[in-house]
C-alpha positions as CSV (number, residue, x, y, z in Angstrom):
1,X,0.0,0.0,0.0
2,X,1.4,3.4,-1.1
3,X,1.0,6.5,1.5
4,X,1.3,8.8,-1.7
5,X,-2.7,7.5,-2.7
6,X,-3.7,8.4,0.8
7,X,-6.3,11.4,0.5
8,X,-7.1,13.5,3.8
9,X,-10.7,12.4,3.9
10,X,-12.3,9.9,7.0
11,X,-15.8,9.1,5.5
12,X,-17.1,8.3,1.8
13,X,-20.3,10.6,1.6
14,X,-20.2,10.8,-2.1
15,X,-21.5,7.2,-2.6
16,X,-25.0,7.9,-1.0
17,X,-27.1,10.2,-3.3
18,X,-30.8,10.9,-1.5
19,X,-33.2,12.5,-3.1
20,X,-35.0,15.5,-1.0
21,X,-37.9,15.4,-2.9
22,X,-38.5,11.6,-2.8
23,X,-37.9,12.1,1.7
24,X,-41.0,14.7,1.4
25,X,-42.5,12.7,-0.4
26,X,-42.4,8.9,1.6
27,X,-42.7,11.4,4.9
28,X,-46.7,12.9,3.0
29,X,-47.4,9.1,2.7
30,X,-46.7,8.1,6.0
31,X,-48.2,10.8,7.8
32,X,-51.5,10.5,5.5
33,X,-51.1,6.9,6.4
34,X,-50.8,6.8,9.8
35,X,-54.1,9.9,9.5
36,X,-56.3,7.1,8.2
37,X,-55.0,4.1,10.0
38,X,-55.9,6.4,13.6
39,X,-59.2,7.4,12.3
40,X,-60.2,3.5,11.4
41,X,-58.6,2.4,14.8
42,X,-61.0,5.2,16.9
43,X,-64.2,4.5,14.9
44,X,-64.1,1.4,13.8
45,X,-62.4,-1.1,16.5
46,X,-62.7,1.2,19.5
47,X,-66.3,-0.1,19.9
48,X,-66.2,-3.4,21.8
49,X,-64.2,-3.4,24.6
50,X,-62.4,0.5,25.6
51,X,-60.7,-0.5,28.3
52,X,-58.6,-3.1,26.6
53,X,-58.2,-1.1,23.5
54,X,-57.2,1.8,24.6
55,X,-53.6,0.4,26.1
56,X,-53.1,-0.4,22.8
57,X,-54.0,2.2,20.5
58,X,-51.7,4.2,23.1
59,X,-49.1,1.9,22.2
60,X,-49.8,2.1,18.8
61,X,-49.5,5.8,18.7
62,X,-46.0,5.6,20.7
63,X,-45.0,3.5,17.7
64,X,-46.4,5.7,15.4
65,X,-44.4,8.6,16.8
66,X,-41.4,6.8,17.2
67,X,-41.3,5.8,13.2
68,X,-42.3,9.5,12.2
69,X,-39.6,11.4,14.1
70,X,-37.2,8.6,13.0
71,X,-38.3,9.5,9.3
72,X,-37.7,13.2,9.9
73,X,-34.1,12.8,11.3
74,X,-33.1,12.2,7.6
75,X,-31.2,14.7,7.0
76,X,-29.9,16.5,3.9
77,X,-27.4,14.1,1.6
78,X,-24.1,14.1,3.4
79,X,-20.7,16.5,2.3
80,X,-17.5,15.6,1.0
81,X,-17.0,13.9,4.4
82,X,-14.7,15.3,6.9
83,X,-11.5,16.8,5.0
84,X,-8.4,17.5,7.2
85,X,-7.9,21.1,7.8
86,X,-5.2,22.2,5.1
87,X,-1.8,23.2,6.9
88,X,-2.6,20.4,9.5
89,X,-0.9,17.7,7.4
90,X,2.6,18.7,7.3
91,X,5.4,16.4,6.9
92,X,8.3,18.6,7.3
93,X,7.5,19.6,10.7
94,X,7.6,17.0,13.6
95,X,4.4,16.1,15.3
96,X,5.1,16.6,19.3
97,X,3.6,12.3,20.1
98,X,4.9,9.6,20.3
99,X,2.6,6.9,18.8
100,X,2.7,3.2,20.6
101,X,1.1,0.7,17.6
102,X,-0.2,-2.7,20.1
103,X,0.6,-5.6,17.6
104,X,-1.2,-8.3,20.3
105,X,-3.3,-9.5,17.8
106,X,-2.4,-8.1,14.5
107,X,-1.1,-9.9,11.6
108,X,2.3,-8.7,9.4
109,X,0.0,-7.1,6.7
110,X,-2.4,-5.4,9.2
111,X,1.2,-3.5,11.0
112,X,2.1,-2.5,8.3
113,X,-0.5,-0.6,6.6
114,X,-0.6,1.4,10.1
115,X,2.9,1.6,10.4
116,X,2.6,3.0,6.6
117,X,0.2,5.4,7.2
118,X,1.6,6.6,10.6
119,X,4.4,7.5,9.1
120,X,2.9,10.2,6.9
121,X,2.5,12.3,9.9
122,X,6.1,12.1,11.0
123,X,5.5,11.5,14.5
124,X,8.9,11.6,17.6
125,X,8.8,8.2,18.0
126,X,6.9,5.1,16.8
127,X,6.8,1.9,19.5
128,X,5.4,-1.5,18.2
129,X,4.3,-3.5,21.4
130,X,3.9,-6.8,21.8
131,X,3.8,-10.0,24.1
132,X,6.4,-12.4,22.7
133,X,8.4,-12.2,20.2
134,X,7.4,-12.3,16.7
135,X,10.3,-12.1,14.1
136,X,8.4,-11.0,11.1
137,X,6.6,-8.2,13.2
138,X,9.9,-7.1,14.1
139,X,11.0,-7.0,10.4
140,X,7.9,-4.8,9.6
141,X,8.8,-2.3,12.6
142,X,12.3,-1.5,12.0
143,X,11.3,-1.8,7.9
144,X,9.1,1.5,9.0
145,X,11.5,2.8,11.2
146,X,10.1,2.1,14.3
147,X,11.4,0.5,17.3
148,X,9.4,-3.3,18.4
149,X,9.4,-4.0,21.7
150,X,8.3,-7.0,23.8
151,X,7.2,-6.4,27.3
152,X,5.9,-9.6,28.0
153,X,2.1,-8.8,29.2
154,X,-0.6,-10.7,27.3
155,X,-2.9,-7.4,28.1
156,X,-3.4,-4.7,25.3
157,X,-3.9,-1.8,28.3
158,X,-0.8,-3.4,30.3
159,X,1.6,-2.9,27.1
160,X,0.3,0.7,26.9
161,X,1.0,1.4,30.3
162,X,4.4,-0.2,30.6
163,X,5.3,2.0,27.4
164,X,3.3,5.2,28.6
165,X,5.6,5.3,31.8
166,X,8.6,5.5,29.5
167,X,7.8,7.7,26.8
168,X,9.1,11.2,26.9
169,X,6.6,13.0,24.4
170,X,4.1,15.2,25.7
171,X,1.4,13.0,23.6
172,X,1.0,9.5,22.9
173,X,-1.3,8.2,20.7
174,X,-2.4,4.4,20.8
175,X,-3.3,2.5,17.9
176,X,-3.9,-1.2,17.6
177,X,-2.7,-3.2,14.5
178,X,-4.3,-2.9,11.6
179,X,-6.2,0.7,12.7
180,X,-6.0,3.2,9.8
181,X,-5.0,7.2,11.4
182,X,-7.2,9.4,10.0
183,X,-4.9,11.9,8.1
184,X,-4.0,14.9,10.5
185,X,-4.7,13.0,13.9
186,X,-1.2,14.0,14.7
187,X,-1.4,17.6,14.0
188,X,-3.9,18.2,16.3
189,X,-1.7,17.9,19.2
């Protein structure tokens, strides 16, 4: 995987097209829907028994409610997603963390497309963690330029906090195997 493809976007809004219109339109059918469907239920099955009905035609009408607000939280079709702030992404300058990359359960190809796109940001330091030694993890680590340590605790939180007492950054950011850094995460520090 090439870091030069990466774009500075974390979500794919462009794929979903919705149609304002057509949400007017299915929200006019369900409220004139659920108008006639109330107006048979009082008139028409109310009759018999009240005092059975009526806990569930209040029921009913919580349902009712529940769908229709649900249908008008729809919003608008979505952006360009969320773009990282020009001037954040910056690889000249140093980003102030240190990031610690757990590796517990990760595989060789999952390390190293986070290692890869770490490295865009050009953080202090990058640690790989892990609980016993794994030869081809260590290949991956120092083939990124990072340093793979083994401090022996089975524990994902335990191999952050043995590291986190050692590190000399003001940050640290922690990122499991195989997670993908949004472009910028660094920068805001």
């Amino acid at each position: 995987m090439t870091t030069g493809s990466q774009q500075a976007r974390t979500n794919h809004g462009d794929a979903v097209e919705r149609n304002p219109r057509g949400v007017v339109l299915l929200g006019a059918v369900a409220v004139a829907t659920t108008a006639v469907y109330v107006w048979w239920r009082l008139f028409h099955t109310l009759d018999a028994n009240r005092w059975l009905s009526v806990p569930l035609f209040v029921a009913e009408l919580v349902v009712i409610t529940r769908f229709l607000f649900s249908l008008a939280s729809i919003g608008p079709a979505p952006g360009r997603g969320v773009v990282a702030p020009s001037g954040v992404v910056q690889p000249d300058r140093q980003a102030p963390v240190e990031v610690l990359v757990v590796a517990v359960d990760g595989d060789r190809e999952a390390l190293s497309r986070t290692l890869a796109l770490t490295s865009v940001e050009n953080p202090m330091a990058v640690r790989v963690l892990d609980s016993f030694v794994r030869p081809e993890l260590a290949e991956e680590a120092r083939r990124h330029g990072a340093s793979y340590e083994v401090l022996g605790s089975p524990r994902p939180a335990e191999l952050v906090g043995r590291a986190m007492t050692s590190s000399e950054a003001p940050y640290v950011a922690w990122l499991d195997a195989g997670d993908v850094p949004v472009p910028g995460m660094l920068g805001l520090a």
